[in-house]
LUMTIPA-37299 format. One record per residue: residue in one letter; x, y, z of N, C-alpha, C, CB in turn. Coordinates in pm, whole numbers, plus 50000, padded with zeros to 5 digits. Glycine has a CB too. Example, Ala and Ser with C-alpha at 12.3 -4.5 7.8 and 13.67 -1.06 7.14 Angstrom:
BEGIN
A513194943150780512304955050780513204967050780511314955350905/S512854977550708513674989450714512905000350787514084994050572/
END
This chain:
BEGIN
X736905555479918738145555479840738655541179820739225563979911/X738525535679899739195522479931737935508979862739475521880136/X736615513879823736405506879763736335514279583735315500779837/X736745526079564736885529879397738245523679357736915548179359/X739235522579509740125516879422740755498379392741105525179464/X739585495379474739255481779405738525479779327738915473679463/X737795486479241736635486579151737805488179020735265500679181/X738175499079037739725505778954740815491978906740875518079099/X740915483879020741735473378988740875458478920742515470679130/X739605452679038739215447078934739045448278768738475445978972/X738325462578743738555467278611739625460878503738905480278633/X740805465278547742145465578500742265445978441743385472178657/X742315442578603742715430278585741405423978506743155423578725/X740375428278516739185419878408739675424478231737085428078451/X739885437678251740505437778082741455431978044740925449078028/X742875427978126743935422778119743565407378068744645424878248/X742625400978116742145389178145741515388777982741085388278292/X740365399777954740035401377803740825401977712739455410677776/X742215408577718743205409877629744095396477630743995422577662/X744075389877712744575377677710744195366177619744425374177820/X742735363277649741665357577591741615363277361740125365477719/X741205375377407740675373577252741595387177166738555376177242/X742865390277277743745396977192745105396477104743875403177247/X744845384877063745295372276961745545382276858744065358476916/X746575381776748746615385076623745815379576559747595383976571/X745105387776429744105382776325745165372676217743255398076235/X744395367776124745315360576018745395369275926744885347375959/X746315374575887746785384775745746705377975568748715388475774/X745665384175530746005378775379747175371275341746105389275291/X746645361175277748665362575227749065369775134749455349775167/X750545367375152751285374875056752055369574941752085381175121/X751455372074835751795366174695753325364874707751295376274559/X753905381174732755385380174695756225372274766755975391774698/X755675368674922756705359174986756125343474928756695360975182/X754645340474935754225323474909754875320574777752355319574894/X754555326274675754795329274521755995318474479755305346974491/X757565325074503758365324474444758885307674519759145338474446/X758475300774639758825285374639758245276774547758505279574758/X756905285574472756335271774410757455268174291754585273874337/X758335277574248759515273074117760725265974227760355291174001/X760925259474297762095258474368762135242674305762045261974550/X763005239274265763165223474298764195217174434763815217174156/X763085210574512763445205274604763525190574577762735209274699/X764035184374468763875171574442765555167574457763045168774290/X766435172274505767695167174604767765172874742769095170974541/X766305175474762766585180574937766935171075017765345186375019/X768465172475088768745164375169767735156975295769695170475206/X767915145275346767435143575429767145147275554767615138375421/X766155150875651767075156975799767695145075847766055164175944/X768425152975974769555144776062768725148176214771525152476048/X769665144376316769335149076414769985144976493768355148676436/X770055159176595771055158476748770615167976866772765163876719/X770725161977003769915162677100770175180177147770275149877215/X769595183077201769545198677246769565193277414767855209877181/X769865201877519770085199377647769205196077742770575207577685/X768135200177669766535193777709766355183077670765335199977659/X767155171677593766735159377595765685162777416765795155077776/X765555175877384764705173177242765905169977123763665189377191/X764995161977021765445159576917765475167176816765075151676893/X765955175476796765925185576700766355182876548766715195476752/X765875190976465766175186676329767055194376271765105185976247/X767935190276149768905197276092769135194275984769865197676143/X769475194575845770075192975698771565197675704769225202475580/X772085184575624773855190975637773715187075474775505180175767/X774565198375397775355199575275776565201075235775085206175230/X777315190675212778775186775190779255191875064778985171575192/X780445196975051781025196774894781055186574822782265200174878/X780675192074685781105176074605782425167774612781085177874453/X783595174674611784795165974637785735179374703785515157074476/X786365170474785787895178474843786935181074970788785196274739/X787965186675054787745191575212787265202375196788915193075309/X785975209575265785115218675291786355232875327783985212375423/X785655243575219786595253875303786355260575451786695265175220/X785605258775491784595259675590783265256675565784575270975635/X782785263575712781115254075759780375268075783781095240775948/X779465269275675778135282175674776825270475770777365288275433/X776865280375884775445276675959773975290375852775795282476203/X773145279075861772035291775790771065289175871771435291275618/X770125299475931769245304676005768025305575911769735317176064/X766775299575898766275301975810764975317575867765805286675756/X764115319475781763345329875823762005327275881763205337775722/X761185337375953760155336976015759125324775928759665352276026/X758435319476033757035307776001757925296675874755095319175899/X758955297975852759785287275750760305278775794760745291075677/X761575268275748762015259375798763365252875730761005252075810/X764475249575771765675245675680765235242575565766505234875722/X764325236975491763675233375296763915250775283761175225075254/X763445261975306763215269075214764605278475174762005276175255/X765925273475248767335280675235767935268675131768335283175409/X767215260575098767775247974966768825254874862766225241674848/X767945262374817768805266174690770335272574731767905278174599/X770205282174832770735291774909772175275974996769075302175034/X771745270275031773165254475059773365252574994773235240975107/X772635245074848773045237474795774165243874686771995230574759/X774055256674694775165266174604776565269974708774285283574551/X775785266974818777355266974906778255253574887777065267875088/X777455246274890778575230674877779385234074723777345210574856/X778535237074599779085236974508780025244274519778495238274426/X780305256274558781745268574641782595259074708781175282174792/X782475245574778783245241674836782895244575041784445248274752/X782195247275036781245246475184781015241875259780455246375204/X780655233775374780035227375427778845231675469780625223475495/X777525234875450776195236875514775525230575624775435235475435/X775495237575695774475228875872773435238775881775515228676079/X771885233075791770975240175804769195235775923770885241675651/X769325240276021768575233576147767055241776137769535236876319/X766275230576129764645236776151764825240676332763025220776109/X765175256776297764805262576436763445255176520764455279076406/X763775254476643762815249776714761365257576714763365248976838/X760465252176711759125260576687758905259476547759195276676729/X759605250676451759435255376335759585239876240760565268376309/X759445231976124759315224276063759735212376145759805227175956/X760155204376172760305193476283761205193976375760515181976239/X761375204276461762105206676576760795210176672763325219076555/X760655206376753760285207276900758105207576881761285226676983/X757655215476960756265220076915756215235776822755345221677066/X755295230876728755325245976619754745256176637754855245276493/X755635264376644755005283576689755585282676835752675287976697/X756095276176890756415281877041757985275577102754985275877157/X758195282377200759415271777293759565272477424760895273877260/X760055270977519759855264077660760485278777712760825246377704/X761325286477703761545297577730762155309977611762305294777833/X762915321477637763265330077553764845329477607762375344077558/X765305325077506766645318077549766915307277494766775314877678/X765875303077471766285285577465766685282877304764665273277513/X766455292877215766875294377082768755293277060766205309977038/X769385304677167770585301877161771245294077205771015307777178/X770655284877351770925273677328771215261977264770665273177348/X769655261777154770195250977072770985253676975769335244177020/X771295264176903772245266376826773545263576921772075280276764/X773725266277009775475259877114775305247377082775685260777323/X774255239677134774205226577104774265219176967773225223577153/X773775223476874773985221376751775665216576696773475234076696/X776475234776720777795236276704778525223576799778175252076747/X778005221676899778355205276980778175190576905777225203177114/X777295193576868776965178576791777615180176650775115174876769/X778255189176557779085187276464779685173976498779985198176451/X779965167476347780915154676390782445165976382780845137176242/X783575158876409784505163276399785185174376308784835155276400/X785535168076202785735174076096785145187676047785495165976026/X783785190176062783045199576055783555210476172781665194076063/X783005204076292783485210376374784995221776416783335201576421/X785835212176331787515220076291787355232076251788465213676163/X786095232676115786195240676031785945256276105785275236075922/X786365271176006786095279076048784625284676013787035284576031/X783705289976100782305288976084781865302376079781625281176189/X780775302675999779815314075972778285313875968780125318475856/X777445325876064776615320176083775655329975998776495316776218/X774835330075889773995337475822772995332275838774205339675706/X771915345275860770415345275872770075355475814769805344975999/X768715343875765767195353575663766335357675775765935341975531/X766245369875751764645375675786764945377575926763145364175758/X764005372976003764055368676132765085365676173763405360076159/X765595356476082767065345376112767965352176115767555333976012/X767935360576073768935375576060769025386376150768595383475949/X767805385876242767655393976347768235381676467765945400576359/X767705371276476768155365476582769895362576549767175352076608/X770115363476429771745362476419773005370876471771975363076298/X771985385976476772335393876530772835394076681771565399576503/X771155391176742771345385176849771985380876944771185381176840/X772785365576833773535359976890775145362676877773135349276864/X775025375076754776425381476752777055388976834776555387676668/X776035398076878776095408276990776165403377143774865416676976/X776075388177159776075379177278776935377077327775715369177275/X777415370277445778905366977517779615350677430778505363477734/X778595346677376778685337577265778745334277149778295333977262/X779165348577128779565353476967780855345576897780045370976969/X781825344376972782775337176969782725321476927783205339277080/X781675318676895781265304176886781115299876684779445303076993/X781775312376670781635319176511782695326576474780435329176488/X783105327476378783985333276319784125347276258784145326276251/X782515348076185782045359376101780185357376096782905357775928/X780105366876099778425369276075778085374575931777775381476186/X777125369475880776365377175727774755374975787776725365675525/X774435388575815773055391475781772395390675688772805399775795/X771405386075615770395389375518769155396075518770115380575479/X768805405575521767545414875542766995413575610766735416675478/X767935415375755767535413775908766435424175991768925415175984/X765415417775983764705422076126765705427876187764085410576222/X765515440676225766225444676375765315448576491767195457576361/X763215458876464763155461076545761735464476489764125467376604/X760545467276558759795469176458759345489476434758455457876498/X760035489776548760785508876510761535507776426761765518276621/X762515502976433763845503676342763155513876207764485484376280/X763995521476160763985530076019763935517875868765755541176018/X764135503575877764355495775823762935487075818765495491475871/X762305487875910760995477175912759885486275833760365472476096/X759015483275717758345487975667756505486575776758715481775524/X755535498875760754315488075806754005478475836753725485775767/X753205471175943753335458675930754095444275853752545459275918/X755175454375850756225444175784756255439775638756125431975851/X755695452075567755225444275465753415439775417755995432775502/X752725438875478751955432775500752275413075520751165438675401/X753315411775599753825402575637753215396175748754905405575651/X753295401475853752595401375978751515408976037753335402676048/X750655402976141749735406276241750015404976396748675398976212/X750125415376457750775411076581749525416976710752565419376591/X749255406776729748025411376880748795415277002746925396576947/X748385431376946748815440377060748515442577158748845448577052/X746915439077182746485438677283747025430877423745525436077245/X747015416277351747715401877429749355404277447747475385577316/X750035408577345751395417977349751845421677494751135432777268/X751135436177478751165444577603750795435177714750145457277596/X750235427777707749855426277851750635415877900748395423477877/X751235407777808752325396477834753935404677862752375384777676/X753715408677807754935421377844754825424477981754755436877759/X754025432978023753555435478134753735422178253752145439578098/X753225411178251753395402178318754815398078332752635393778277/X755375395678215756815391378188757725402078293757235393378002/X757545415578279758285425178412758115419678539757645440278433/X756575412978580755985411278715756635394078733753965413878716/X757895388978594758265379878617756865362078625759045386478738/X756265372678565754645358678541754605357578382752455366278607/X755295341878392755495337878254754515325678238757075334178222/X753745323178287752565315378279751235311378135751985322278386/X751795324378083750595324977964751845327977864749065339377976/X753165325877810754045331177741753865319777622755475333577818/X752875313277622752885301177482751685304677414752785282777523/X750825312577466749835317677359750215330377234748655323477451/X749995324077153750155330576975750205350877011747965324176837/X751175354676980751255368676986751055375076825752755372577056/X752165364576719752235370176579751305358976496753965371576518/X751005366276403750695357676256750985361976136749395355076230/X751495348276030751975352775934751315351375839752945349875918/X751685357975710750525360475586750555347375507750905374475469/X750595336575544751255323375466749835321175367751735306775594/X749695313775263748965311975149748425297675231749885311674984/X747525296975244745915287375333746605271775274743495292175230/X747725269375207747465254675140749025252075196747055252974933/X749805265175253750845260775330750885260375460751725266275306/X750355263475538749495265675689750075252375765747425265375675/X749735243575719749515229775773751545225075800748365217775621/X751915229175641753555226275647754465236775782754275231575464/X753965244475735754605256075804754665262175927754355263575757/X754715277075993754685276576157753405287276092756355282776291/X752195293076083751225304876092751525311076179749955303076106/X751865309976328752105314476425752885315076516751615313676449/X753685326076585754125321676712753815325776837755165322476714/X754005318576951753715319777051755025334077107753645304277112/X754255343277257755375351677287756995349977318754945356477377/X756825341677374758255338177399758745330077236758345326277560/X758725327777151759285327276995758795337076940758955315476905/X758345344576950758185360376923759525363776973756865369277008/X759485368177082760305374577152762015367977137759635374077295/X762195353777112763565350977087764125353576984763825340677099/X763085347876845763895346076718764035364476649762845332976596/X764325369176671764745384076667766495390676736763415390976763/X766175404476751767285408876845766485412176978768195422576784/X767095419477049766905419777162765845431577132768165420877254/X765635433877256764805446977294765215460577247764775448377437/X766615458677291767565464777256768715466077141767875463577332/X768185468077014768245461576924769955466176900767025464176820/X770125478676934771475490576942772915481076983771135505077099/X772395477077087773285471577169773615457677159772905473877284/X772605453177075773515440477013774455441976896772595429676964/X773695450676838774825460176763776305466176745774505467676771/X776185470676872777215473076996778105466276993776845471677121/X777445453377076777775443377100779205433077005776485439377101/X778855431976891779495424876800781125430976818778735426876648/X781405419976814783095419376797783565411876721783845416076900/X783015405976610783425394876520783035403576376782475378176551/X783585398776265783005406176153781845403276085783775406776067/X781225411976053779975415176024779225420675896779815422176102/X778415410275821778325416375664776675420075670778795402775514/X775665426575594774545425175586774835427175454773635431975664/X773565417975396773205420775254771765426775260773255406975160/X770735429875112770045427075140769615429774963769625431875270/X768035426474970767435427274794767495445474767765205419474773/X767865452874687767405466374683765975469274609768475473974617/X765535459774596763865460574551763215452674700763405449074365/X763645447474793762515444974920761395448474950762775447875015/X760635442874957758705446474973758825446575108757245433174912/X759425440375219758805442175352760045446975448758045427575407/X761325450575412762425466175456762425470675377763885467675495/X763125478375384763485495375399765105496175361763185502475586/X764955484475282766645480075223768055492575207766375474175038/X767325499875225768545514075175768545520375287768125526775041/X767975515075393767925519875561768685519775620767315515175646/X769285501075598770275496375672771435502475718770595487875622/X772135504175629773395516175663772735523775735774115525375543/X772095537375750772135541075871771655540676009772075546975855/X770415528675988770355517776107771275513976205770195506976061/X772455505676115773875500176183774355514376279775275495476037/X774765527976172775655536276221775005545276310776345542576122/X773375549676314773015548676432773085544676557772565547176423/X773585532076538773615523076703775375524876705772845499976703/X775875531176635777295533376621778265525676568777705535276717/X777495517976478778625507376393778625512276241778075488576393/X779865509876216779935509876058779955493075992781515518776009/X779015493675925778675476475868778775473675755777375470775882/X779405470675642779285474875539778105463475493780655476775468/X777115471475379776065469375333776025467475210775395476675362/X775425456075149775295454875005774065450274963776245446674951/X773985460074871772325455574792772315448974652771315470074761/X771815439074643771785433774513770685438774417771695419874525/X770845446474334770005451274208769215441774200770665453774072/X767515441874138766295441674070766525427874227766035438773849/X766105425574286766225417674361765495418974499767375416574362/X764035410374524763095413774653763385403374749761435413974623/X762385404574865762655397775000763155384674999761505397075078/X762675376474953762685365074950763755358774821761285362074948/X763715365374704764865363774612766125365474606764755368274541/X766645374274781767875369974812768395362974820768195370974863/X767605348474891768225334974869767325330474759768265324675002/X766825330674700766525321874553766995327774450765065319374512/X767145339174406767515343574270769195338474251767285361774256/X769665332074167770645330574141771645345274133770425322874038/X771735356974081772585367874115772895369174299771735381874048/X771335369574357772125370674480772615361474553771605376074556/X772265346474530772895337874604774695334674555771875325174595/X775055342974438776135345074371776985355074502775745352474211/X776275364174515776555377874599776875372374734775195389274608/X776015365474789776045359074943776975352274912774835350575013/X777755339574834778805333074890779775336074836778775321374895/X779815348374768781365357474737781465366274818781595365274601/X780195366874934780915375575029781745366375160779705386275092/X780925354675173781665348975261783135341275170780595338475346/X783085338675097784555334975008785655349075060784165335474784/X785595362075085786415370275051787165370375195785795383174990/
END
């Protein structure tokens, strides 16, 4: 007995060891409808980045967008979306300053020149640097009353941080076609054909992560469908622990819950990778009423680029 059930365990731990090794997400085709629509963007007034220290001593990156004249009516923080980076919410600021705005848009860590790409030092350390961020405002900014909207991902981790004991660090929340879960009634198939997520390596980092063994938490869990000639700019991948942060919780309900500040979601009502007409009863499931708005002929990614909805997004935070 006593040696079947070491045979039983080597077993285990030799597959665990295999799933570690080569149970990596594959690379997913790309996807026309998300690569597609940046190649029309003009980024030929993309601000410069800035930068201010996070508590780890990293240098993190950020884009700020000022009004053209007069004092900012407030300060929109934007979260940008999965494998992206503050460039691809351009259009989406630079229509806030013209409203009279202030924009503070930060290449999340793991992602265009903040920290190493696809990963971060723990699961946590995301809301950190956003505290830190809101710290390094110069003054003036800082006064202002703040709102924090996120795409995609950026929208799930916005959540996140709404539903947090640090919600308060904000004024109002606007979701944009937030990730909540990959159950959620809102997440389509593989996301769309968006993502690849190695389930194998998944589970078993999961598994470790309970047994409190975070040792292997920087090897690649997701991959994204990015077009082969953006790869190099962009994040392809993240490691588990940026898996696991830039989202909501586990518990996706209860950040839900959670929120005590006001709370908008938008989203495209043509979306290729949600379930855009979900949302509402997503929210009121977890027992919130949220109010939800969909912008006509309008997909994933053309929430922030199409001019109608970036119309929609800063007349909701104007109201």
């Amino acid at each position: 007995m006593a040696l079947s059930a070491s045979a039983v365990l080597i077993a285990a731990i030799a597959a665990a060891a295999v799933a570690l090794v080569k149970g990596g997400p594959r690379q997913p085709a790309p996807l026309e409808s998300i690569n597609a629509p940046f190649k029309e963007v003009d980024f030929s007034d993309l601000p410069a980045l800035r930068r201010y220290t996070a508590r780890d001593g990293a240098s993190l990156a950020w884009r700020t967008y000022l009004p053209h004249a007069g004092a900012p009516l407030g300060c929109v923080v934007l979260i940008h979306g999965s494998s992206a980076s503050s460039a691809s919410l351009h259009p989406l600021a630079r229509h806030f300053a013209a409203a009279g705005y202030a924009a503070c848009v930060p290449d999340v860590r793991g992602h265009g020149e903040s920290g190493r790409k696809g990963t971060i030092d723990y699961i946590g350390q995301l809301e950190d640097d956003l505290e830190d961020l809101l710290a390094a405002l110069p003054g003036d900014l800082a006064a202002l009353s703040k709102t924090l909207i996120g795409f995609s991902a950026g929208g799930g981790f916005a959540l996140r941080f709404a539903g947090s004991t640090r919600q308060h660090l904000f004024d109002r929340y606007v979701l944009l076609a937030p990730f909540l879960h990959h159950k959620a009634r809102t997440t389509r198939d593989e996301v769309g054909g968006w993502v690849s997520v190695g389930m194998p390596r998944l589970a078993v980092l999961a598994m470790l992560n309970g047994l409190r063994i975070r040792a292997f938490n920087h090897l690649p869990t997701i991959a994204y469908a990015l077009a082969p000639e953006v790869r190099d700019q962009l994040t392809p991948q993240y490691s588990f622990n940026l898996m696991q942060n830039f989202r909501p919780h586990a518990d996706y309900r209860a950040d839900i819950r959670g929120v005590r500040r006001p709370l908008h979601v938008l989203a495209g009502a043509d979306d290729e990778v949600f379930h855009a007409r979900e949302y509402a009863a997503a929210f009121e499931e977890a027992g919130a009423h949220v109010p939800v708005t969909l912008v006509p002929g309008v997909g994933h990614i053309g929430l922030t680029l199409d001019a109608p909805a970036i119309a929609t997004i800063v007349g909701c935070v104007k109201q």
